[in-house]
Every structure is written in C-alpha cells, then in structure tokens.
N, C-alpha and C positions, 0 to 999 in steps of 0.2 A: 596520338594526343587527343584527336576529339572525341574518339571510343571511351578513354578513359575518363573526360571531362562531362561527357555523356552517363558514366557510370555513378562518378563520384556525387552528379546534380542528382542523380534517380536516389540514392542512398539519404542524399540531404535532405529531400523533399520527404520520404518515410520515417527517417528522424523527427523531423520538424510536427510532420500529423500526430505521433505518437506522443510527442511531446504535450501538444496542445492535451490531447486525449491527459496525461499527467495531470496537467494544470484543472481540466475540469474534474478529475478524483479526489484534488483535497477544496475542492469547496467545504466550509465549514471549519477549517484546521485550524485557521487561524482569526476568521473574520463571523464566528457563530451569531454572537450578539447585534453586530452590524446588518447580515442577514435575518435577521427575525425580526429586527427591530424596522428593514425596510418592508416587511410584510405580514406585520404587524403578528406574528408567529409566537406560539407558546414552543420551549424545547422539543417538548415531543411530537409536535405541528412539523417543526425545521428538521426533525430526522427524518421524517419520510424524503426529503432531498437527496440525502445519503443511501439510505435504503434502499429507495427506487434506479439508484443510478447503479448500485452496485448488484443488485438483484437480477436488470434487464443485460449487466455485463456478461454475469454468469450464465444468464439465460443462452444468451447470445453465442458463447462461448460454446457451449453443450450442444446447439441445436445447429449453427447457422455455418460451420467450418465444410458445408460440403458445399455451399455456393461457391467457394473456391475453387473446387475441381471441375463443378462446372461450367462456369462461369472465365477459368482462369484468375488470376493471384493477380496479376498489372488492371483487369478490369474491375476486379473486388475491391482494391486499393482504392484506386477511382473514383469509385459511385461511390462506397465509403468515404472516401476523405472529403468530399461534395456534402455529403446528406451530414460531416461531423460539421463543416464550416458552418454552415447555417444555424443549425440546433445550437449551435456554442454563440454564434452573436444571437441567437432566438433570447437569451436565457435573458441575455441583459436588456430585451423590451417585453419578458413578464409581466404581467399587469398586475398578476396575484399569486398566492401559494399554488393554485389548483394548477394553474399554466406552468406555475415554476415544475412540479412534481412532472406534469405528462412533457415536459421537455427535457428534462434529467433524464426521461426514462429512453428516449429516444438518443439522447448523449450516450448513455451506457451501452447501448443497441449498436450502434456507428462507431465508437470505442473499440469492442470487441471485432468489426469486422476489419479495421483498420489494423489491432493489431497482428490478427490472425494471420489476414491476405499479403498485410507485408512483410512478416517474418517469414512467412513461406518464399513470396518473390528472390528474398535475400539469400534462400539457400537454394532455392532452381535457381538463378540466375547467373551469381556468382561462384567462380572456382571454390571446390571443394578444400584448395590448399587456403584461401584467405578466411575462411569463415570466422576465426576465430578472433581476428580483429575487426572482420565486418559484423559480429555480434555485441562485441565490446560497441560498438559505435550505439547500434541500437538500445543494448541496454543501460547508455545512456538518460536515454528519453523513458524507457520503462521503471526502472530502478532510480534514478537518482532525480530523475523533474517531480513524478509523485509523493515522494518520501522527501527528500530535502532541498529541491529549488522551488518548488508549486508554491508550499507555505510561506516561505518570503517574496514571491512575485504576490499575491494575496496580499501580506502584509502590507506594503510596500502600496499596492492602486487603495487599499482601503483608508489607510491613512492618508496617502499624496490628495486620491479623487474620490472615486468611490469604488465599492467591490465589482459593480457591473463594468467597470471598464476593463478591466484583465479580460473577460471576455469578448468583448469589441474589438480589442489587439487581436485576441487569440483567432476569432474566427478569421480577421483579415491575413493573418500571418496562413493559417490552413487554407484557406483560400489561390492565395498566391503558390503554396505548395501545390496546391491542386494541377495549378495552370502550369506549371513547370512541369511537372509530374506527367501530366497529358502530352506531351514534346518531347523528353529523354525518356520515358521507360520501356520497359525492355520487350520482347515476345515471348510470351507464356500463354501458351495454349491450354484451353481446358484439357481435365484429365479424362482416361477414359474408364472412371471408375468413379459413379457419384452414388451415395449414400446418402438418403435423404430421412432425416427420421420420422417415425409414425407419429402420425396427426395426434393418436392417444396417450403418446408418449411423452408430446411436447405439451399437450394442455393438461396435463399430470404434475410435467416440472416446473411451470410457472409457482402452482403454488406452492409448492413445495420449498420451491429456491425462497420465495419472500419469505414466507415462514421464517426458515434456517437464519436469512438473512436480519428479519428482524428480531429475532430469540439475540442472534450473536450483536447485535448494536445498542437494543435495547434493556437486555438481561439483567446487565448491573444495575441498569435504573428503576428497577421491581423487585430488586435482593431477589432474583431468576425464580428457583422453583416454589418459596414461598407466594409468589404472587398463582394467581388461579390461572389468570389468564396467558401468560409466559406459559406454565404450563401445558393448555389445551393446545397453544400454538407450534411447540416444541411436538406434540404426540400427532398433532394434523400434519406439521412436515414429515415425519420421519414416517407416516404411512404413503403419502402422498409419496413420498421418493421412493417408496419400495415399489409401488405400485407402478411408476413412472420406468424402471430400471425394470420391471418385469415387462412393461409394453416394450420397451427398448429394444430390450432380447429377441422380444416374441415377434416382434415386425416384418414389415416386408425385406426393410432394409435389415438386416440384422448384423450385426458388428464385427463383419472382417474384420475390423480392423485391430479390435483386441486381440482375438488370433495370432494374426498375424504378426503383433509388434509387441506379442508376450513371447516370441525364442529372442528377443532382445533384452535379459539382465539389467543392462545397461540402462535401458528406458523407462524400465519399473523402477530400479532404486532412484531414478534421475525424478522421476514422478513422487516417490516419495519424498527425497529430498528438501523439494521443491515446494513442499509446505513445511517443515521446521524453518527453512530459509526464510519464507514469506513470515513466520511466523517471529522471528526474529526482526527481518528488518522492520516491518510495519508495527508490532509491537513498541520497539526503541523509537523508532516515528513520531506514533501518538505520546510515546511519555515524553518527550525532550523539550515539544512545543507546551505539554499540559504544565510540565515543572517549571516552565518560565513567565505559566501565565499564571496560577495556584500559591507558586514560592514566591517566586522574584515580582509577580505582578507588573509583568512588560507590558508595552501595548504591542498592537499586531503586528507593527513595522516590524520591529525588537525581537520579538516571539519569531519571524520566520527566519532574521537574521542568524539566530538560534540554529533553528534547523540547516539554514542555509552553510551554518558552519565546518561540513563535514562533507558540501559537496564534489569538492575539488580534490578530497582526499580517495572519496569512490571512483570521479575521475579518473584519477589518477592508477588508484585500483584497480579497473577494468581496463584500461590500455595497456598497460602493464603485464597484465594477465592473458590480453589477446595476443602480445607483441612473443610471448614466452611460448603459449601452444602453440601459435604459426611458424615460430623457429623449429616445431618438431623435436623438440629439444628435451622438452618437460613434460609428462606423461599428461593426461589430459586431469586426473586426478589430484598431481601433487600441488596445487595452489588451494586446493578445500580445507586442508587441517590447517595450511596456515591462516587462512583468511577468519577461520573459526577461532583460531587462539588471539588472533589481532582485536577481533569484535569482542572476545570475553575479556581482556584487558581493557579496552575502551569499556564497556558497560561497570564494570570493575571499577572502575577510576571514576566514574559517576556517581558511582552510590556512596563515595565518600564526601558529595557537596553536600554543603546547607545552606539556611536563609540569607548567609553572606556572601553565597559564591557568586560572581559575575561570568559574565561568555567568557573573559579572558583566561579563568581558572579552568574552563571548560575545554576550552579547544583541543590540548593532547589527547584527553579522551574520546571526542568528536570526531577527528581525524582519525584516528584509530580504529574506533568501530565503522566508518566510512571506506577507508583503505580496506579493511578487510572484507566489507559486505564487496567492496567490486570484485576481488579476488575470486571470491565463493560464486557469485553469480556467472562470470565468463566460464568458468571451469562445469558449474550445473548444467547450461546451456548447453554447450557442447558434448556433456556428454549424453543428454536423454536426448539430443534431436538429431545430433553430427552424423550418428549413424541407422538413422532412420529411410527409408525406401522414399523416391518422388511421390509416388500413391498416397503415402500415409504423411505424409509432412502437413499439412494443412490441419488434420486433427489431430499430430500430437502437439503441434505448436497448441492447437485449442487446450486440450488437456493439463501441457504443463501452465500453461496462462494459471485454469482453473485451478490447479494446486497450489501456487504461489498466493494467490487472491483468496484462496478459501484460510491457508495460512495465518494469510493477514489480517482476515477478520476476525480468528481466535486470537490472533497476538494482540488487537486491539482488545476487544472485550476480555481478556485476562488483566490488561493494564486499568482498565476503565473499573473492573468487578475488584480490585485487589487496591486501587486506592479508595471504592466505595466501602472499602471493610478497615482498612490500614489506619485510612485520616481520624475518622471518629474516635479508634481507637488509643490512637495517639493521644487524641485532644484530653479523653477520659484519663488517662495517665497523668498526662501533665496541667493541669485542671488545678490538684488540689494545691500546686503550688503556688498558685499565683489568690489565693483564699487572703478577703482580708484582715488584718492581725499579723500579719506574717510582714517581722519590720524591715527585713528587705525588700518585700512587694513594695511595702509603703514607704520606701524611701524612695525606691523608684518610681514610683507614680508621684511623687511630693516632687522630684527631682525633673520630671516630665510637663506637669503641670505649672513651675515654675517658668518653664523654658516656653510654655505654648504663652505663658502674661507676657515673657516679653519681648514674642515674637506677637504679638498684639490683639492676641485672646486677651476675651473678660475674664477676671477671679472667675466669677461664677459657672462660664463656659469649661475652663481650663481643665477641672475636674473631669466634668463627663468626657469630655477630648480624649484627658489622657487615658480611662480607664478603655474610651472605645479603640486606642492604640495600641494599648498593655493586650486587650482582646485580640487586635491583626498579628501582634508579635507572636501569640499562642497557636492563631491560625498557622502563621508561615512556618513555625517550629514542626508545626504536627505533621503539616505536608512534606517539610523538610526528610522528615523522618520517615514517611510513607516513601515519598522516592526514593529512598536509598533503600529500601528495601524491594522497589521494585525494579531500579537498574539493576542490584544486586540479581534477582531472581530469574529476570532473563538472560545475563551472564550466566549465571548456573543452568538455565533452561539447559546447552547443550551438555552437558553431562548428562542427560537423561537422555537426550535427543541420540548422540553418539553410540553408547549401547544397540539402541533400537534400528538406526540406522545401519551398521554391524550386522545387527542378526540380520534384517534385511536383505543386506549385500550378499550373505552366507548362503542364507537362503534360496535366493534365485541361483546363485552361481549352482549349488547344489542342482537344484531342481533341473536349472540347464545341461548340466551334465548328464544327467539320469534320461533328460530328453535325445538327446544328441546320442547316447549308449544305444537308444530302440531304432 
C-alpha cells in the first residue's frame, strides 16, 4: 500500500509541474490587452512574451534532453521543477516588458526540461503494462491545461484579481510539488550513454528557432512575404537551421540516436503524426477563444470558459483511451481514426455558428472535438515512444514534444493568417448592404435610433449610436463568416493530413522491410 501511494504521489506531483508549465503557455490567450496594458506594451512589444517563451521551449527541447541521461530523469525533474517554480512566481513581480521577456524565456527553458525528464521517469519507472493509463494521466497536463483549462484559469484571476496572480498560485502549487516530489520519487540512475550537442550547433539553433518562431507568430500581422522584413527573417532561419543540422551531424556527439530509432516505423510515423495533431489541436485552440472574443465579444472570464468547455470531454477521451490499450484489447492504433472523425464532426458543427450562437449552442461540438483530440493523443503517445529503448527515451520524448509544438504553431499562424485575409473580405461583401438609401438599412437604423431616445440617448446622439452599432453588427457578421470558414477548414485539414499520413506509414513499413531483408 505505501509503494503504491508513494507511486501514485510521484505521478501527481509531474502532473501538477507539467500543468503549471500549461498554465504559463497560454499567457496572452486570453488576457492580451490586460497584459500590454499593465506594461504599457504595443502588440507587437506583448509578442515577444510569446515568442521568447516558445522559442527557448524548442530550444530546449532540441539541445537539453541529454542532461537526462546524465544526470538521471528524477534529478532533472527536480532542479527543473525548482528553477520552473520561481521563474513562474518571478513573472508576477516583473517590473517591465524587458524582465517580463528574459523571464518567459527561462519559463520556456525549465518548461521543456520538466516536460522532458518526466515523461521519461514515467516510462523507466513504471511497468511497461500500465503506460497507457499513466500517459493518459500526463497528457492531461500537456494537452488539455495548455489548450483548454490555461485560458479560463487566465480568464477567470484576470477578471476576479489580476492576471499576475495565476502565477503566484502557480509557482506555489509547483513549489509544493517540488517538495513532495523530493520524498516519493523514484531511483533512476544516469544513463550510460550521454550525447551532448556541439557548442556550434546549439549557437546555430538559437537563431534559427527565433526566426521560425517569430515568421510563424508574427506572419499574419505583415500579410508574411509581402512585408521585407518577414522575408529576410524567414531566409536567415532556414540557413541558420541548415547550418545548425549540418554541425549537428558533424559533431563530436553525432546522432545515434537517429540511427538507431529509424528501424522503428513506428517512431517516425508517430513523429509525423505528431505535428498534424498539434496542428489541429492548437489551431482549434486559438480560434474558439478568438471567436468569442471578435464575434460574441466575451470578456476573459467568458472567453476561457469557452475554451474551458471541451475540457472534461478530452478528459474523458484520454482515460478512456488508456483504460482500452492497457486492457490489451485494442491495438494501440484503433482509437486514431476515431478520435479524428470525432474532432472533424466537432469542428464541422462550429462552422455552422454565427453572431447569435451562445456557449450553450456550442458545447456538442466542443465536446466532440475534445473527446476526440484525447483519443488521438493516448493512442500517438504510445505509439512513437511505447516502443522506444531506455537509451533513447529522453530524446524521443524531446523530439515528439518538438513536433507537436512545432504543429501548433502552424496551426496557430494558419488561423491567425486566414482570418487576417477572411474578415476584410467578408466586411467588403457585405459593406454595400448596409449603403445609405437602402430603406431597410434606414428603417433599421430609424428603428435603432428610436430605441437608443428611449433608452435615454439624446435625438442628437441617437443617430451617430446607432450608425456606430449598425457598424459592430457588420463587424460581427463578417467575423461570423470568417469563422466558419475557418472551423470548416481545419475539419477538412485531415483529409489532406490522412492521405500524407498513409503514404507515410507505407513508406517506412516498406523501407523496414527492405531493411530487415539485408
């Protein structure tokens, strides 16, 4: 009994970090204006918050998964979830934008080792036959706190108090994991196989990664390659990475590990995967919180409650899904086409709101693409890592991290680029309708402006009121109509996804065959 109460505390406590690590991914999601406005911030000032947090993840990601084998996975966890508790209550005594950025970037740094060192502990650690419910548990905290509980806990301290105090919780909460963490976890000894990458390798991919990262956040906001400087920064990354992948190679340390965990089929298409997925769930992410704030015009609380709607449904979707493969029962593959038909019904069913829909119209669809991303994610998990070697588990956990995240941030920037082109266009459509001379504009605006006298507007006022209403109703119409073209399109995303994915699979199987033959 106390073995297992000892097991199930160590598991809580890497839940709990990972979580926190969530909560500091969607700053911005939902509280942008709040944030810029406490740091006196222009938008494009408040995205390097984002940027840099998500830049030093990646970084992080790519470079830092061998201090695990060195180090061990329970000691990484450790000093990680230590150095994430501080940085996260650090944020909330910021003084200014420049403190705020060089502490995001250390959040994103302690992020990625946190998630790294404890999804590895979780598969040394524990039996090979439970994995599949003790992944479901974590990807709790990965999948479902970032994407749909983050923006309503956000919501939620920004309206009640302020946005810095989510923070304050947060570090205390990681904190207290820490200390618990340090008492039940478990022995994991360093590996004996560390890979450290080249000094010229890693100061190659910094820039590289910001670059990328800020082309993919900021792109939409310069109409991407029309703008010059989008441009140069797009052609500095992609040498900068070529170059960084060629020190890579060329190292001292040079990449067993690709080698070694390319006669596993399994791990490349789960690596593939693993960015349509990201790019799905974090794409639906960003538009569910923007359509509530654009159409409906919620405030933050509202807006995360939004999001927050669909989390119980993924919940539910990933226990479900671990409960199925640890019965042995269900191939480790058969919950991915469903969880993908479930999310294309939920997105499906979005694209038919408009300026009138409320959460309550919203929720079957919500749930729906929620149930089904848990589905899809237990079942991905398992399969690029379940059968991965002790050696190599520390960098493919890195790796699949990295594809998921790298995902995400095209699924963001396609939603962000595709209503930067959508709404306008809408607006220019329906524009000439509302021209006036046209005697049902003007009966509606006569019919508006009567109602603003004698709700206790001046005659005089009544007019400009209602024409600057008649203007929000054209807004919300246009956005209306941009969303639903873009739940629509990421519903459709997997038809193109599926194909590719397919050949894919074909692919390596083939090629493994041909290997295995010599």
């Amino acid at each position: 009994m106390a073995k297992i109460l000892r097991a199930t505390s160590c598991l809580l406590c890497i839940v709990v970090l990972m979580a926190v690590d969530g909560v500091n991914g969607t700053l911005l999601s939902v509280n942008r204006g709040q944030v810029m406005g406490g740091y006196a911030a222009t938008p494009d000032e408040a995205a390097w918050l984002n940027i840099a947090y998500v830049a030093a993840k990646l970084v992080a990601f790519l470079s830092m998964s061998w201090l695990v084998d060195r180090h061990g996975a329970a000691k990484i966890t450790l000093r990680g979830g230590i150095l994430l508790a501080l940085f996260t209550g650090a944020l909330a005594l910021a003084p200014d934008l420049g403190t705020a950025i060089a502490v995001r970037i250390a959040q994103g740094a302690c992020g990625a080792l946190v998630l790294v060192a404890g999804q590895t502990l979780v598969f040394r650690a524990y039996p090979a036959g439970r994995q599949p419910l003790l992944q479901s548990m974590l990807a709790l905290a990965i999948v479902v706190v970032p994407v749909m509980v983050g923006p309503a806990l956000h919501g939620w301290a920004t309206d009640a108090f302020d946005w810095r105090t989510l923070f304050v919780v947060s570090s205390a909460l990681a904190g207290a994991a820490c200390l618990t963490f340090h008492f039940v976890r478990p022995v994991d000894p360093p590996g004996t196989r560390v890979l450290a990458p080249s000094s010229a390798g890693l100061l190659l991919l910094i820039p590289a990664v910001v670059g990328c990262v800020y082309a993919l956040q900021q792109g939409a906001r310069f109409d991407w390659f029309d703008d010059g400087h989008i441009r140069m920064v797009v052609v500095a990354s992609v040498i900068a990475l070529i170059a960084a992948l060629f020190a890579w190679s060329r190292g001292a340390a040079k990449r067993a590990f690709l080698r070694d965990a390319s006669v596993s089929p399994d791990f490349l298409f789960g690596l593939c995967a693993s960015f349509f997925a990201g790019f799905a769930l974090f794409g639906s992410g960003a538009a569910i919180p923007l359509f509530g704030n654009v159409v409906l015009a919620l405030a933050p609380e509202h807006i995360g409650e939004l999001a927050l709607s669909s989390a119980f449904a993924a919940a539910a979707g990933l226990v479900l899904a671990g409960i199925a493969l640890q019965s042995r029962r269900v191939p480790v593959a058969a919950p991915i086409p469903v969880g993908i038909a479930l999310f294309m019904a939920g997105m499906w069913l979005l694209s038919l709101s408009s300026a009138q829909t409320g959460a309550p119209q919203m929720t079957l669809a919500t749930w729906l693409r929620g149930f089904g991303m848990g589905l899809l994610f237990v079942s991905l998990t398992m399969m690029t890592l379940g059968g991965l070697a002790r050696g190599l588990m520390a960098e493919g956990v890195a790796l699949f991290n990295v594809g998921r995240q790298a995902g995400g941030l095209a699924g963001m920037a396609f939603v962000s680029t595709l209503l930067e082109w959508r709404l306008p266009a809408h607006a220019t459509v329906l524009a000439p309708y509302l021209q006036a001379g046209n005697a049902e504009v003007d009966a509606a605006q006569t019919g508006l402006s009567n109602l603003l006298v004698d709700n206790g507007y001046a005659t005089s006022d009544a007019a400009t009121a209602s024409a600057a209403l008649m203007a929000r109703m054209l807004q919300q119409q246009s956005g209306a109509r941009a969303f639903d073209e873009i739940f629509l399109s990421i519903s459709m995303f997997f038809l193109v996804a599926i194909p590719l994915l397919v050949g894919t699979k074909l692919f390596l199987a083939r090629r493994n065959a041909r290997a295995l033959s010599h």
